[in-house]
C-alpha positions as CSV (number, residue, x, y, z in Angstrom):
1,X,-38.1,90.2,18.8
2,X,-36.1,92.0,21.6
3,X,-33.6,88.4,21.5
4,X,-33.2,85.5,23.6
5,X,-32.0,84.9,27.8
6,X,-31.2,82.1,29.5
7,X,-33.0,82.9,33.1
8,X,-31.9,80.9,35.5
9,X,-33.1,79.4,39.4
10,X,-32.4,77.2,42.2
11,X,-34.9,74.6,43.5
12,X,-34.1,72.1,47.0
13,X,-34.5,69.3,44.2
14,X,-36.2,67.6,41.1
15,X,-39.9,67.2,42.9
16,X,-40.1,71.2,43.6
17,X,-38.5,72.3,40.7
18,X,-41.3,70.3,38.3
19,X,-44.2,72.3,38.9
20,X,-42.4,75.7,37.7
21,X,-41.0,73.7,34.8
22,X,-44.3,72.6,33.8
23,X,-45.9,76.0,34.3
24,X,-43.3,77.7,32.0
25,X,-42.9,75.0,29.1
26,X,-47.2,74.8,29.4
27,X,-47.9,78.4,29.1
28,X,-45.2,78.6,26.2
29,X,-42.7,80.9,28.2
30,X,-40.2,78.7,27.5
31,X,-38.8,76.8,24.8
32,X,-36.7,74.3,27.0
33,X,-35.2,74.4,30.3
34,X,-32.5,71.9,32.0
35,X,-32.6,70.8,35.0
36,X,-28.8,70.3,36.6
37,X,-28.1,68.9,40.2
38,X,-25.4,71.6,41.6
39,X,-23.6,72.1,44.9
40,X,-24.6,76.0,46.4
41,X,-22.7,77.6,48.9
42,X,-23.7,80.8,50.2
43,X,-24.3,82.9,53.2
44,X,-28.4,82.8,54.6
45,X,-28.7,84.5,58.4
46,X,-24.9,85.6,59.0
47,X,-24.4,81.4,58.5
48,X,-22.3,79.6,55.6
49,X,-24.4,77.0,54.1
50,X,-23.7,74.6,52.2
51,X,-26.6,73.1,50.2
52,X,-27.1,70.4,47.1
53,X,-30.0,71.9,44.9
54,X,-31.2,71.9,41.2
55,X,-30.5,74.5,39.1
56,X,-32.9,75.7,36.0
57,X,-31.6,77.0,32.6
58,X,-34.7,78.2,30.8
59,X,-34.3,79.4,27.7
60,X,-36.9,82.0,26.5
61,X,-37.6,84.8,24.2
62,X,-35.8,87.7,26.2
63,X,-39.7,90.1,26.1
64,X,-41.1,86.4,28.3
65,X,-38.9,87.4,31.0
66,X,-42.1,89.5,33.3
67,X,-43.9,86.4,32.8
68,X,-41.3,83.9,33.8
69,X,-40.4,85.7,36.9
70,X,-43.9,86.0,38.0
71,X,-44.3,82.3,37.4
72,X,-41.1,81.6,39.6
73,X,-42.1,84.0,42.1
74,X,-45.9,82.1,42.6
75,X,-44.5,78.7,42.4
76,X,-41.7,78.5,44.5
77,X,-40.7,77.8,47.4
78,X,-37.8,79.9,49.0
79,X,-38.2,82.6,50.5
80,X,-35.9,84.8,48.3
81,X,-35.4,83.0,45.1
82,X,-32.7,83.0,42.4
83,X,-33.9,84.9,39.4
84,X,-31.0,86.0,36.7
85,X,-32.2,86.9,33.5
86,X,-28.6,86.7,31.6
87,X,-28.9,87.6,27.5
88,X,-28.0,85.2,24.8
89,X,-25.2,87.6,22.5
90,X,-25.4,85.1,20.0
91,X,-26.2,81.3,18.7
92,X,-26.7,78.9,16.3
93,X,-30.0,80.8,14.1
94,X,-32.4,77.5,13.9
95,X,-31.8,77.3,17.4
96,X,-32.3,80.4,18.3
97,X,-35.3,80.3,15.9
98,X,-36.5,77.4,18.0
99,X,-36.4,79.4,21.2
100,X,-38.6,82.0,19.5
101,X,-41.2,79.6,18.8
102,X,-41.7,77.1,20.8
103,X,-44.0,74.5,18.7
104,X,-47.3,74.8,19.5
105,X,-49.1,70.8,19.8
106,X,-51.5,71.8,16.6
107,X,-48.1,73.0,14.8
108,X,-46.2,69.6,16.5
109,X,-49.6,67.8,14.6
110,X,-49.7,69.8,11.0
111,X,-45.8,68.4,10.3
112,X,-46.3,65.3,12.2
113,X,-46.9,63.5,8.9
114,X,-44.2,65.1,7.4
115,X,-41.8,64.8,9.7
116,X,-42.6,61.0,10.2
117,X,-41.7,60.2,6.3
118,X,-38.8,62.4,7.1
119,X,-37.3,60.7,10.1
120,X,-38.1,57.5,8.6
121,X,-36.1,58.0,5.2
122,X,-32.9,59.9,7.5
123,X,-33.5,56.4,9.7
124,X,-33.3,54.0,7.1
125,X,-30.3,56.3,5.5
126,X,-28.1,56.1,8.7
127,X,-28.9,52.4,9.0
128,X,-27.2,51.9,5.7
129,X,-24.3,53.8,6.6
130,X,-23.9,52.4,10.1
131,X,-24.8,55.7,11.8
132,X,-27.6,56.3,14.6
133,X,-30.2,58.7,13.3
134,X,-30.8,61.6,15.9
135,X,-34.4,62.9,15.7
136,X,-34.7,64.6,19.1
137,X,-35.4,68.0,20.0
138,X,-32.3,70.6,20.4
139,X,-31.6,70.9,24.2
């Protein structure tokens, strides 16, 4: 593994950022991506413009970058889009062991079991101390 990159774009808003999201967390070139309402200001035709927009941090396996770009580049709709490929130095190693393999739906299945009985004895354990249990993914 050649490490991990957060790569990152700008949509007009939630409905046309959706279909690249779902093309890059369905074909596995991404392990999660978050979607963040911003404020962009920038120069387009000689013109200051001020624009709100949605920026996406995707969070991939650095070698998935060709494929994410290509993804980008077919689904959206700007005419030049934001595409930054900026390396991860360094992070927490089961996270970072996440990002390298996003769970497949037959893997998510196999431990399914497993993880059930699991979240159901750290449940009942943070019940009896008062705490919340959290069993959702890593963002």
């Amino acid at each position: 593994m050649d490490g991990f990159s957060i790569v990152m774009t700008a949509c007009a808003d939630g409905e046309k950022a959706r279909p690249i999201i779902d093309a890059l967390l369905e074909g596995r070139l991404a392990a999660c991506i978050q979607a963040l309402p911003v404020q962009s200001h920038y120069i387009w035709d000689g013109a200051v413009q001020h624009e709100g927009e949605v920026l996406l941090l995707i969070k991939c396996a650095a070698e998935k970058y060709d494929a994410i770009e290509e993804t980008i580049l077919r689904l959206h709709d700007y005419e030049l889009p934001e595409i930054v490929q900026v390396p991860i130095a360094g992070g927490l190693d089961r996270y970072l062991d996440w990002i390298a393999g996003p769970r497949q739906k037959a893997d998510a299945e196999g431990a399914g079991e497993k993880a059930d009985a699991e979240g159901a004895g750290e449940k009942a354990d943070a019940e009896a101390t008062g705490e919340k249990a959290d069993a959702e993914a890593p963002a």
